[in-house]
N, CA, C and O atoms as a printed pandas DataFrame, in Angstrom:
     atom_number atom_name residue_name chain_id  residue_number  x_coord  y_coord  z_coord
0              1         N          UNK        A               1  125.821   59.663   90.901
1              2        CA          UNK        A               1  127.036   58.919   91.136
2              3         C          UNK        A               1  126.825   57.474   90.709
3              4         O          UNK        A               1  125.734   56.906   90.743
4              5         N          UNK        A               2  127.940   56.947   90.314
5              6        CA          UNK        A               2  127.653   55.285   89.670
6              7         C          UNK        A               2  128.026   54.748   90.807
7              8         O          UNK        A               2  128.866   55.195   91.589
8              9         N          UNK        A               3  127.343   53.699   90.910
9             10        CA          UNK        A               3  127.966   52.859   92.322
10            11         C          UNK        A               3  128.142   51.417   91.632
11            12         O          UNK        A               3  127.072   50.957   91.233
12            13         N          UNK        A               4  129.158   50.690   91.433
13            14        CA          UNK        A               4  129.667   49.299   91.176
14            15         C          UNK        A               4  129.542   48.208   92.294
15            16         O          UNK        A               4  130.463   48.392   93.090
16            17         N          UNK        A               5  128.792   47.181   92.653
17            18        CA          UNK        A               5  128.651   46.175   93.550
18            19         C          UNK        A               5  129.132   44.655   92.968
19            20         O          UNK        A               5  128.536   44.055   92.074
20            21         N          UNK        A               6  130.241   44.206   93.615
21            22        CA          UNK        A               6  130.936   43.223   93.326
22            23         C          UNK        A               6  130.597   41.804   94.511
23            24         O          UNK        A               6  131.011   41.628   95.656
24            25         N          UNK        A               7  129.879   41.148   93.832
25            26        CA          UNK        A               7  128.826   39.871   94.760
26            27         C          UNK        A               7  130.045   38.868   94.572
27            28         O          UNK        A               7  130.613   38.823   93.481
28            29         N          UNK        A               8  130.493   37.974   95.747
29            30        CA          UNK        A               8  131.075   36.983   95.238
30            31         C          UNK        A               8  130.906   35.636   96.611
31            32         O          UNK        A               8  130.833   36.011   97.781
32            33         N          UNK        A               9  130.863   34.136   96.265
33            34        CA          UNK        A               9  130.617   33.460   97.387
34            35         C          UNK        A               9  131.881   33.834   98.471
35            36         O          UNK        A               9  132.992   34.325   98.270
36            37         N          UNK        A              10  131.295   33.438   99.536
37            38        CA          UNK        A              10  132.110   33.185  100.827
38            39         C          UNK        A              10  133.367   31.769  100.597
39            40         O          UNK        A              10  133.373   30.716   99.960
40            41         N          UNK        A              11  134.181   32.379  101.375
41            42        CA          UNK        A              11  135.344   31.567  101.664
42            43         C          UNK        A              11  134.665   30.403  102.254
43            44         O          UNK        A              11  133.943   30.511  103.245
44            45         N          UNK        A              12  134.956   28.973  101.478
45            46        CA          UNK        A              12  134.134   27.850  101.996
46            47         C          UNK        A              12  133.269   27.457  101.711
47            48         O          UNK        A              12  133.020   26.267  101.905
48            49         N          UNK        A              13  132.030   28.675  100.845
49            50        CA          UNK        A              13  130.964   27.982  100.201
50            51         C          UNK        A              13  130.891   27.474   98.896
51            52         O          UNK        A              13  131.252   28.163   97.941
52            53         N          UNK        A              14  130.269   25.837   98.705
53            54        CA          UNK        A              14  130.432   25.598   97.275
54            55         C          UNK        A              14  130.044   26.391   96.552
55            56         O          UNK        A              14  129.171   27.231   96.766
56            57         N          UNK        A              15  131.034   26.103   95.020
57            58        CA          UNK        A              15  130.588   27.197   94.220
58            59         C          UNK        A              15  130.696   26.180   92.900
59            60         O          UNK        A              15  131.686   25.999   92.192
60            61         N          UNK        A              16  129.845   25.788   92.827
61            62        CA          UNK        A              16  129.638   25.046   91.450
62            63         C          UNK        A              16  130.486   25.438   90.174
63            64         O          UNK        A              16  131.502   24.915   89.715
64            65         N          UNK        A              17  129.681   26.621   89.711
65            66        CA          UNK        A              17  129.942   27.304   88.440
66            67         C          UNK        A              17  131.707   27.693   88.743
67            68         O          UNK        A              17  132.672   27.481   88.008
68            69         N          UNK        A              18  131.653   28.276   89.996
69            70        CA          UNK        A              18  133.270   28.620   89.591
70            71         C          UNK        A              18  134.091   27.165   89.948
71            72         O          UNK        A              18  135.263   27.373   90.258
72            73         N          UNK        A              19  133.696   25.769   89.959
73            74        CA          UNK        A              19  134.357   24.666   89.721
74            75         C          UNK        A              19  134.553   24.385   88.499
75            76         O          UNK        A              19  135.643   24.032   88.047
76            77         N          UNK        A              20  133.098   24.568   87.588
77            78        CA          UNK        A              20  132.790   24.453   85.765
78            79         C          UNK        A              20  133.891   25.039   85.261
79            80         O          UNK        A              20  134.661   24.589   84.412
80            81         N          UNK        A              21  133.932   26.326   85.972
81            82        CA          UNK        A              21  134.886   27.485   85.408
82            83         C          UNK        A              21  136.266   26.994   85.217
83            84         O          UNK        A              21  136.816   27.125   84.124
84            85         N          UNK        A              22  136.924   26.373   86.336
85            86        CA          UNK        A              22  138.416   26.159   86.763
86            87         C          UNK        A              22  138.497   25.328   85.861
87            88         O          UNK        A              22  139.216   25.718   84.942
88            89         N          UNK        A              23  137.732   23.578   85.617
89            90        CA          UNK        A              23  137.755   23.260   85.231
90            91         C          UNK        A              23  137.892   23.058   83.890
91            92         O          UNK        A              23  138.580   22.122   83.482
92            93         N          UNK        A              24  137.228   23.945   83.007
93            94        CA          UNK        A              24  136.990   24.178   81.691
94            95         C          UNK        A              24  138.413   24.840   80.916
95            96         O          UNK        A              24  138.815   24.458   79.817
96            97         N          UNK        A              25  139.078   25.932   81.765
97            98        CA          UNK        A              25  140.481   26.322   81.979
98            99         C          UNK        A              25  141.434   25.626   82.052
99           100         O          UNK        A              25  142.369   25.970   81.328
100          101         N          UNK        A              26  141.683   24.110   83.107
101          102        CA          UNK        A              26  142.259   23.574   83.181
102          103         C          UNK        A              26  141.959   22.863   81.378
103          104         O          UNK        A              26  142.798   22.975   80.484
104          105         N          UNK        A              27  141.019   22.382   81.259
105          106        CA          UNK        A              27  141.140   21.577   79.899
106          107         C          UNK        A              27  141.657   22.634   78.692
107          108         O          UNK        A              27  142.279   22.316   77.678
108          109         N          UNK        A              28  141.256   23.877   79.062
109          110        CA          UNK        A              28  141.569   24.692   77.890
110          111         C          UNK        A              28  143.486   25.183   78.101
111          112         O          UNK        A              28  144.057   26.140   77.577
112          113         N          UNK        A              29  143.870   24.493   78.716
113          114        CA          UNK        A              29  145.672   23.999   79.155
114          115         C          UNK        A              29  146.060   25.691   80.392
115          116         O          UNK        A              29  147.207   26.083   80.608
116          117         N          UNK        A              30  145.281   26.104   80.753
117          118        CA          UNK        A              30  145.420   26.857   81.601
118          119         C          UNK        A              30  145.528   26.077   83.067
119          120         O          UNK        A              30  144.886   26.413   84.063
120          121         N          UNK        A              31  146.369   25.086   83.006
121          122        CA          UNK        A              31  146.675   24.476   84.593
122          123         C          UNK        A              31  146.879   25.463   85.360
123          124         O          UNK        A              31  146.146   25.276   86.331
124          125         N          UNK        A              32  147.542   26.564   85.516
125          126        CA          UNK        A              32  147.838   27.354   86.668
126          127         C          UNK        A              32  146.883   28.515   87.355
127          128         O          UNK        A              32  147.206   29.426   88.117
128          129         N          UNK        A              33  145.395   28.102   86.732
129          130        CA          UNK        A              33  144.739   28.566   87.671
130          131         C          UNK        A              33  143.813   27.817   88.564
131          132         O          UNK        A              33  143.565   26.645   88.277
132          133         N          UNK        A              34  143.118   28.521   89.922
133          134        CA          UNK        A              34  142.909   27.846   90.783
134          135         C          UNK        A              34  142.160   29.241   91.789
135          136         O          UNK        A              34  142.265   30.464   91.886
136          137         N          UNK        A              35  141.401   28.135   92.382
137          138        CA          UNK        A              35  140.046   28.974   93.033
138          139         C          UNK        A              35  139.226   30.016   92.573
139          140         O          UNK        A              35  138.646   31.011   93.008
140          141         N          UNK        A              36  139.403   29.405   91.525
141          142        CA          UNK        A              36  137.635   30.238   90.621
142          143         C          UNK        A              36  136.566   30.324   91.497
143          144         O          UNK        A              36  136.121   29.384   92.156
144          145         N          UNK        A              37  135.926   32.121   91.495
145          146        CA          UNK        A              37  134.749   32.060   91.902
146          147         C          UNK        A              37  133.876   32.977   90.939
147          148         O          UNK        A              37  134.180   34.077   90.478
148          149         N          UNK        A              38  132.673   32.213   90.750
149          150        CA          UNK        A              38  132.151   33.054   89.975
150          151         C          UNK        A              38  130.649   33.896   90.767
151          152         O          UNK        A              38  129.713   33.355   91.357
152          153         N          UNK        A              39  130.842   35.084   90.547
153          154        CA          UNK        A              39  129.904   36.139   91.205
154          155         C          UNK        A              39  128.773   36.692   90.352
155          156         O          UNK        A              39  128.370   36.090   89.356
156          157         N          UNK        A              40  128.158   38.111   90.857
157          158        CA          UNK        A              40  127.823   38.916   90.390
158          159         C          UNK        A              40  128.582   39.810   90.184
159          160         O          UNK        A              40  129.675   39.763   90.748
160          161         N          UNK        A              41  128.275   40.897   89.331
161          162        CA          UNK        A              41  128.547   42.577   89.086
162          163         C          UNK        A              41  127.024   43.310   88.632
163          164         O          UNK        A              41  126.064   42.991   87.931
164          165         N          UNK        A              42  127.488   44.649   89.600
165          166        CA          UNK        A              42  126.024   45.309   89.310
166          167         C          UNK        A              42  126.191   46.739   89.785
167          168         O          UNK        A              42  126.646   47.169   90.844
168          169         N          UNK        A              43  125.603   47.489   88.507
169          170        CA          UNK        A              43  125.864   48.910   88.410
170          171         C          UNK        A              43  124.470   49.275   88.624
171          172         O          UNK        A              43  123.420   48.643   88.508
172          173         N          UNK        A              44  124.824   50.794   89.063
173          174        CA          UNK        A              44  123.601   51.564   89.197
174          175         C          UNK        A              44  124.212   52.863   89.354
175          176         O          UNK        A              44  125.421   52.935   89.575
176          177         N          UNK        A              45  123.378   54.063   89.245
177          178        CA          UNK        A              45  123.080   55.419   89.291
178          179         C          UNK        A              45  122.540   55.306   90.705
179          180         O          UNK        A              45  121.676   54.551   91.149
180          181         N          UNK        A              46  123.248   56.224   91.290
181          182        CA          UNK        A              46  122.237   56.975   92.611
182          183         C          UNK        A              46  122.387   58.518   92.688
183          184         O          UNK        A              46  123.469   59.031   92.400
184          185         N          UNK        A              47  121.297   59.288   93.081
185          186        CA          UNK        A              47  121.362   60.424   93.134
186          187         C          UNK        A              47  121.147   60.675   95.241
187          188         O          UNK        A              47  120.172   60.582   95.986
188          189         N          UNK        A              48  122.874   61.059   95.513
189          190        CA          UNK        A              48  122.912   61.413   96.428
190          191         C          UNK        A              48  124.004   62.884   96.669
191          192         O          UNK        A              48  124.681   63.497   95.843
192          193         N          UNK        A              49  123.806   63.112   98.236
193          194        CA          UNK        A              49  124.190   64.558   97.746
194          195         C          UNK        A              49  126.156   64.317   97.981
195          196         O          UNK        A              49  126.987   65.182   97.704
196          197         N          UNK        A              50  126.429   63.093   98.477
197          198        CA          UNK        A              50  128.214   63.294   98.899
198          199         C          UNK        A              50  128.073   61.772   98.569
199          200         O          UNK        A              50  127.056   61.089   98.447
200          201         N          UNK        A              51  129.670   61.376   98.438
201          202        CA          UNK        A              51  130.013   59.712   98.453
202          203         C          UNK        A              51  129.861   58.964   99.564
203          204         O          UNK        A              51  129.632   57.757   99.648
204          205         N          UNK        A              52  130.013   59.812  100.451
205          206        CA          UNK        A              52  129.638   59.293  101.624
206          207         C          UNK        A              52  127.859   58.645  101.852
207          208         O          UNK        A              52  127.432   57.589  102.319
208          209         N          UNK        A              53  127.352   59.551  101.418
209          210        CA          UNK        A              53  125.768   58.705  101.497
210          211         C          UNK        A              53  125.438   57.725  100.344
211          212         O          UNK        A              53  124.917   56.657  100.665
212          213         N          UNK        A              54  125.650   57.938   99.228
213          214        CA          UNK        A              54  126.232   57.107   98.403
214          215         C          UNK        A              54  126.685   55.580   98.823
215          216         O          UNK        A              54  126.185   54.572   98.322
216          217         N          UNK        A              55  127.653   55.579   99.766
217          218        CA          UNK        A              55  128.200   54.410  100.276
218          219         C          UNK        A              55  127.865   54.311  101.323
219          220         O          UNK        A              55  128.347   53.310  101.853
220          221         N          UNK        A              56  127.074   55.024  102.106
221          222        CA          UNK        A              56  125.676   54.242  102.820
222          223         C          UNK        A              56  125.079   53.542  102.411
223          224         O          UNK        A              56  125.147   52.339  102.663
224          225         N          UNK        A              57  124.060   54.237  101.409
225          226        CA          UNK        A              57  123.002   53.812  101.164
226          227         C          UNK        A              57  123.660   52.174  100.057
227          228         O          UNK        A              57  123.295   50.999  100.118
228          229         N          UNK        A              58  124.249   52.555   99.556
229          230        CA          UNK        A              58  124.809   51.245   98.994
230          231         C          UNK        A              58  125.130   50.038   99.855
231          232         O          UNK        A              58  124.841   48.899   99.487
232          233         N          UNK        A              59  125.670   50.275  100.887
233          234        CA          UNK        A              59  125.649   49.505  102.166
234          235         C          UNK        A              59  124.654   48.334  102.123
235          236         O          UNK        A              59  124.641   47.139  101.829
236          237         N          UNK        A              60  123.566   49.601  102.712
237          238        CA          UNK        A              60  122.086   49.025  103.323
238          239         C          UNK        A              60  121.764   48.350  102.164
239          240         O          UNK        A              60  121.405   47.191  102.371
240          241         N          UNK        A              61  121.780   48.779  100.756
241          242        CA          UNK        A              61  121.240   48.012   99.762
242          243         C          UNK        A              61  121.836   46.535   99.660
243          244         O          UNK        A              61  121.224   45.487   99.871
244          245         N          UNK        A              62  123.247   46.701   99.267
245          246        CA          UNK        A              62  124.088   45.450   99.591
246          247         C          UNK        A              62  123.534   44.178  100.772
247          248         O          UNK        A              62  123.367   42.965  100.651
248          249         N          UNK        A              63  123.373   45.069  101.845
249          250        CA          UNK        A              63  123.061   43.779  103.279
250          251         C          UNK        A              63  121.619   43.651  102.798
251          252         O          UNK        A              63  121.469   42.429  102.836
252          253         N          UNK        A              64  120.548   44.131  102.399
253          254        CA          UNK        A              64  119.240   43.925  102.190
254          255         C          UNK        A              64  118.491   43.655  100.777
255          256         O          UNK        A              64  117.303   43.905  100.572
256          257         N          UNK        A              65  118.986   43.352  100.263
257          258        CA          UNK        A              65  118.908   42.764   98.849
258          259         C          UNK        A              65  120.258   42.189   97.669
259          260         O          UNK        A              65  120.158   41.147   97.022
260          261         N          UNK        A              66  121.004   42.774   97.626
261          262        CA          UNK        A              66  121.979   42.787   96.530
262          263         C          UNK        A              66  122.718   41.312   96.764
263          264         O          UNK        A              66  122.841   40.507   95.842
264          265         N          UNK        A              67  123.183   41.068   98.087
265          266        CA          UNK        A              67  123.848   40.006   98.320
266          267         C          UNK        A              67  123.233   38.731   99.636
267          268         O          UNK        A              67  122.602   38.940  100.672
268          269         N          UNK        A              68  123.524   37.987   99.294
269          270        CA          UNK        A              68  122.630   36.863  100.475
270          271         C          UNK        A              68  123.988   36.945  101.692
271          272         O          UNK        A              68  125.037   36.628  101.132
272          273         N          UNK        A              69  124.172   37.250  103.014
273          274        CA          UNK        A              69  125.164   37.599  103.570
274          275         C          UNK        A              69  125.577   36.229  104.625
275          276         O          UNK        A              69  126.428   36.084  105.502
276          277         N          UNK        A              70  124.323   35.180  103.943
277          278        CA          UNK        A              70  125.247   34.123  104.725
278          279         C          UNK        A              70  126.119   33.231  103.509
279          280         O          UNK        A              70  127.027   32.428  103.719
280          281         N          UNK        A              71  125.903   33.384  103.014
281          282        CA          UNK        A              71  126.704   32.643  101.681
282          283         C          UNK        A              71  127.827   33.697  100.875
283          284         O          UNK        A              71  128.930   33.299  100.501
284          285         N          UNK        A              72  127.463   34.743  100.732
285          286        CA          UNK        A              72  128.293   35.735   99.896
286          287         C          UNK        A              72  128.550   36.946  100.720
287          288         O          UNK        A              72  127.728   37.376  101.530
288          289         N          UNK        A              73  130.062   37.646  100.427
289          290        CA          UNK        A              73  130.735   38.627   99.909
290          291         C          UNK        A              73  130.013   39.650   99.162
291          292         O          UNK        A              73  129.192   39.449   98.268
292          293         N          UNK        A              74  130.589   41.282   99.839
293          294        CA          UNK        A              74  130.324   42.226   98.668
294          295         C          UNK        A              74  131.505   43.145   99.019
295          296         O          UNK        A              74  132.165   43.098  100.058
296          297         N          UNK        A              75  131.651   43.915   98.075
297          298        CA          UNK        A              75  132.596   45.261   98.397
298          299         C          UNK        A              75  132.005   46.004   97.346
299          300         O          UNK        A              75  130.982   45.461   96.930
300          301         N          UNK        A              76  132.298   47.042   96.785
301          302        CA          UNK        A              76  131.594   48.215   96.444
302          303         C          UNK        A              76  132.894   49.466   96.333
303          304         O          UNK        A              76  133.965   49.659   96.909
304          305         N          UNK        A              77  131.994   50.242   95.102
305          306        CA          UNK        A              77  133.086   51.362   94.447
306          307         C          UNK        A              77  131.625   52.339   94.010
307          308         O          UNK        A              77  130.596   52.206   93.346
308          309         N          UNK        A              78  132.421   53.538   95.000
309          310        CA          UNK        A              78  131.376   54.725   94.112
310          311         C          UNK        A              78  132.174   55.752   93.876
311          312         O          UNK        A              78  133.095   56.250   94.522
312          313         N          UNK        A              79  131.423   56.131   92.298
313          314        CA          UNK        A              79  132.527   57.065   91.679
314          315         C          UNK        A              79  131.609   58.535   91.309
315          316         O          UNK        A              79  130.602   58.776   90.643
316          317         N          UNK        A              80  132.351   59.157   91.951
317          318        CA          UNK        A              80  131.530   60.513   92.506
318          319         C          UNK        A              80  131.883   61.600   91.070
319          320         O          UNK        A              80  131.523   62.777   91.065
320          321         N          UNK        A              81  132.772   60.833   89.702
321          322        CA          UNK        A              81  132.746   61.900   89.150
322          323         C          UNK        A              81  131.622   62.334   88.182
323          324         O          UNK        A              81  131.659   63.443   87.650
């Protein structure tokens, strides 16, 4: 199963790069955007037997490596086909 992990900062924490980001937009005449954040994305293969363990074990991975959980956000997609 592929599992997709979507890292992104917390509501409130600086985020440099997604300031660079907004910014660079705004000069490139894109005024109407606003609150750029810039994250991770990260794929992987797991061999489990249902989606359900799948999105366990993705879980545990997420809280214990994938994302720092005092600064960042995750949510997650597993695609069982």
């Amino acid at each position: 199963m592929q599992v997709r992990v979507f890292v992104t900062p917390r509501k409130g924490i600086l985020d440099p790069q997604g300031r660079a980001v907004e910014g660079s937009l705004h000069s490139l005449g894109f005024k109407n955007v606003s609150g750029v954040k810039v994250g991770k994305f990260i794929t992987f293969e797991i061999d489990a037997r249902s989606a359900a363990e799948a999105s366990a074990q993705a879980k545990k991975m997420c809280e214990q490596l994938l994302a720092n959980a005092v600064i960042e956000d995750f949510r997650f997609e597993v695609d069982s086909r």
